[in-house]
C-alpha positions as a Markdown table, in Angstrom:
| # | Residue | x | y | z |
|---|---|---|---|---|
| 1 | Unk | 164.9 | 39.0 | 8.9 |
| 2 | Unk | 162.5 | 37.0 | 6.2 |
| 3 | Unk | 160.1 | 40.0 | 7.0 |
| 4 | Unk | 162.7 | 42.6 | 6.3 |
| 5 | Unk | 163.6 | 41.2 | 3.1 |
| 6 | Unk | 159.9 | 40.8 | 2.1 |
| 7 | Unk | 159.4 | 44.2 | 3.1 |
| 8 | Unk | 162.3 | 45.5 | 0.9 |
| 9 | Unk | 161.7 | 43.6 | -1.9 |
| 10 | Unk | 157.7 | 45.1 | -1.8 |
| 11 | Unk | 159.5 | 48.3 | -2.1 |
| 12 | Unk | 161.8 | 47.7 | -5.0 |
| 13 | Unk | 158.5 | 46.2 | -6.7 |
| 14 | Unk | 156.8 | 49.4 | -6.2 |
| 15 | Unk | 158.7 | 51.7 | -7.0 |
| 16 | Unk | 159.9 | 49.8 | -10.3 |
| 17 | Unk | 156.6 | 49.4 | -11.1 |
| 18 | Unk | 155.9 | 53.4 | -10.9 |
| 19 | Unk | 158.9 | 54.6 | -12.2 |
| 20 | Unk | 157.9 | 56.9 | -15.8 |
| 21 | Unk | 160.8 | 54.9 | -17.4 |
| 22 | Unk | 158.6 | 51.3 | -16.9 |
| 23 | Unk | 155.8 | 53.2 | -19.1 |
| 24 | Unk | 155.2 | 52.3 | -22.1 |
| 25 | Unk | 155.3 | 55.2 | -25.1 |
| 26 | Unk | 151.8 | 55.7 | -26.2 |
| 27 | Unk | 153.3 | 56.4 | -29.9 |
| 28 | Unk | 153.9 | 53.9 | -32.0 |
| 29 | Unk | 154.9 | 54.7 | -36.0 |
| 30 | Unk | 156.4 | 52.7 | -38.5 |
| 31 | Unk | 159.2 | 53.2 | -41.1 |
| 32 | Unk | 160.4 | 51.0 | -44.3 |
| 33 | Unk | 163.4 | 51.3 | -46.5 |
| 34 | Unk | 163.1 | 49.9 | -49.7 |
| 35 | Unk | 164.8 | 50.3 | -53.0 |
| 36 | Unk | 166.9 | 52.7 | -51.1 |
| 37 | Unk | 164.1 | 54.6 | -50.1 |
| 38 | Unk | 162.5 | 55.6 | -46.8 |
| 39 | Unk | 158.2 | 55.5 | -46.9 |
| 40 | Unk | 157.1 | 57.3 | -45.9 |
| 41 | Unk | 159.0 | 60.2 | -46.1 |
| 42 | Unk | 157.3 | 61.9 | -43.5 |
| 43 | Unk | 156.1 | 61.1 | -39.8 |
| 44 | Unk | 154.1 | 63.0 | -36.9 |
| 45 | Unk | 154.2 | 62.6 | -33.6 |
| 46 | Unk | 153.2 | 64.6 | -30.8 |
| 47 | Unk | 155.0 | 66.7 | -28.7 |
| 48 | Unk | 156.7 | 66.3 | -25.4 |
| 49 | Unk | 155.6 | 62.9 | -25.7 |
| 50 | Unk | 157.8 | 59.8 | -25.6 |
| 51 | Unk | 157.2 | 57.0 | -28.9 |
| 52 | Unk | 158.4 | 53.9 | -30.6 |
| 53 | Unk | 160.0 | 53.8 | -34.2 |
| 54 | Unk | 160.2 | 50.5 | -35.9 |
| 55 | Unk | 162.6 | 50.6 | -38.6 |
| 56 | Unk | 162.0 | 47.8 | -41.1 |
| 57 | Unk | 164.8 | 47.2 | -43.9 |
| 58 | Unk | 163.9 | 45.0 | -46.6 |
| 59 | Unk | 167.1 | 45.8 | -49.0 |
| 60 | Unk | 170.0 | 43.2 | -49.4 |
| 61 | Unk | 172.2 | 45.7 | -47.6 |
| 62 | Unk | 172.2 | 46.9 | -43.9 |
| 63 | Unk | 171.2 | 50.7 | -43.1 |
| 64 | Unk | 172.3 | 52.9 | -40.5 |
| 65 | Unk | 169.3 | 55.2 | -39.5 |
| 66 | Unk | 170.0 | 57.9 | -37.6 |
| 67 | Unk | 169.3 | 61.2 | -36.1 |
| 68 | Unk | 171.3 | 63.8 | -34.3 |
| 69 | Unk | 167.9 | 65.8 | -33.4 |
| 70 | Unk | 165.9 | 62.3 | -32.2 |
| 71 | Unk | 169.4 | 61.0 | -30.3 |
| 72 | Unk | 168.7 | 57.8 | -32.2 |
| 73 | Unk | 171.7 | 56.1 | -34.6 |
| 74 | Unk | 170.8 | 51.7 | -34.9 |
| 75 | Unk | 172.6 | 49.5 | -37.6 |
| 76 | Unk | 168.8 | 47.9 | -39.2 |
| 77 | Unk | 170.6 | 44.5 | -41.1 |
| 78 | Unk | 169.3 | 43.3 | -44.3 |
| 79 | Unk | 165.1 | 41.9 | -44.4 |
| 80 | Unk | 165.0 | 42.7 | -40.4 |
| 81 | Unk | 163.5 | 45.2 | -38.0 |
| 82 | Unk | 164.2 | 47.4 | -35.0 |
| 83 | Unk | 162.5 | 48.8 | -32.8 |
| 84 | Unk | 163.6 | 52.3 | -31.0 |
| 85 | Unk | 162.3 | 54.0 | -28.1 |
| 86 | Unk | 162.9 | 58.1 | -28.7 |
| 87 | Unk | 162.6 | 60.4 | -25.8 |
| 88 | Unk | 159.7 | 63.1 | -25.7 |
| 89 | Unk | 161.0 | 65.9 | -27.9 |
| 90 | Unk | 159.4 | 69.1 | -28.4 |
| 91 | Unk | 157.8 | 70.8 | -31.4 |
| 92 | Unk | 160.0 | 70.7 | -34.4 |
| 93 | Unk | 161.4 | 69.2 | -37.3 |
| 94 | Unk | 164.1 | 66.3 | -37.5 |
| 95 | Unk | 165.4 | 65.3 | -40.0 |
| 96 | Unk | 167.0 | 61.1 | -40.1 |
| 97 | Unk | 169.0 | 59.6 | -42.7 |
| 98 | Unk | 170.8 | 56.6 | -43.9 |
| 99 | Unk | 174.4 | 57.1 | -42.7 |
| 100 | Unk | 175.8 | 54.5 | -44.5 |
| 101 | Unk | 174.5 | 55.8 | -47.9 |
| 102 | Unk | 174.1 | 59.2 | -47.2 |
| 103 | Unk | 170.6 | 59.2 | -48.3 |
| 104 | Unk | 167.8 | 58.6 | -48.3 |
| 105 | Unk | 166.5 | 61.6 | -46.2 |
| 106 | Unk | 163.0 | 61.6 | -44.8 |
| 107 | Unk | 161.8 | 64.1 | -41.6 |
| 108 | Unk | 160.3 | 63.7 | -38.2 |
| 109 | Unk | 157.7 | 66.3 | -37.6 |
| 110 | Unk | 156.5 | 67.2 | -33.3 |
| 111 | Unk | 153.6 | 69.0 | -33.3 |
C-alpha cells in the first residue's frame, strides 16, 4: 500500500512539475500611476508569449486597471502593487485603462 501511495504521489509531483501552467512567464514589465497618470504610456511585449504586469499605484485613491483585449481587470488600492499574470497574446495593440476614472489610457503593444 505505502508503495502505491509513494508511487502516486511521484506522479502527481511530476507531472505538476511539467505542467506549462507551473512555468514561470519570461516577461516581466512594469507600470505606475501617478498624478492620474499611467508611465509609461506605452509597453512591448512579445508575441504568443505569456508575461507579468506589475501595476504600482502611488495616488491616494484606488484604480481599477483593466483590459478587455489582455482579459486582465484588478482593483490596485492606494500606495500598493499587483502583480498580474496575462496569457500569451498575439501581435497587436491593447489598449488598458483606469475604469474607475475613465482615464488614464495607455496601450499594450505584441510584436
Amino acid at each position: 500500500m505505502r508503495v502505491r501511495q509513494a508511487i502516486f504521489l511521484t506522479i502527481v509531483l511530476s507531472v505538476t512539475m511539467l505542467s506549462p501552467a507551473a512555468a514561470p512567464a519570461e516577461q516581466a514589465l512594469g507600470i505606475v500611476v501617478q498624478s492620474r497618470q499611467f508611465a509609461p504610456t506605452q509597453l512591448r511585449a512579445t508575441a504568443d508569449a505569456p508575461f507579468t504586469l506589475k501595476v504600482t499605484n502611488l495616488d491616494a485613491n484606488p484604480i481599477e486597471f483593466a483590459s478587455a483585449g489582455m482579459r486582465v481587470d484588478r482593483i490596485v488600492s492606494p500606495n500598493t502593487s499587483v502583480v498580474i499574470d496575462v496569457a500569451a497574446l498575439p501581435r497587436g495593440r491593447y489598449t488598458f485603462v483606469d475604469v474607475m476614472h475613465g482615464w488614464p489610457q495607455g496601450v499594450m503593444i505584441i510584436d
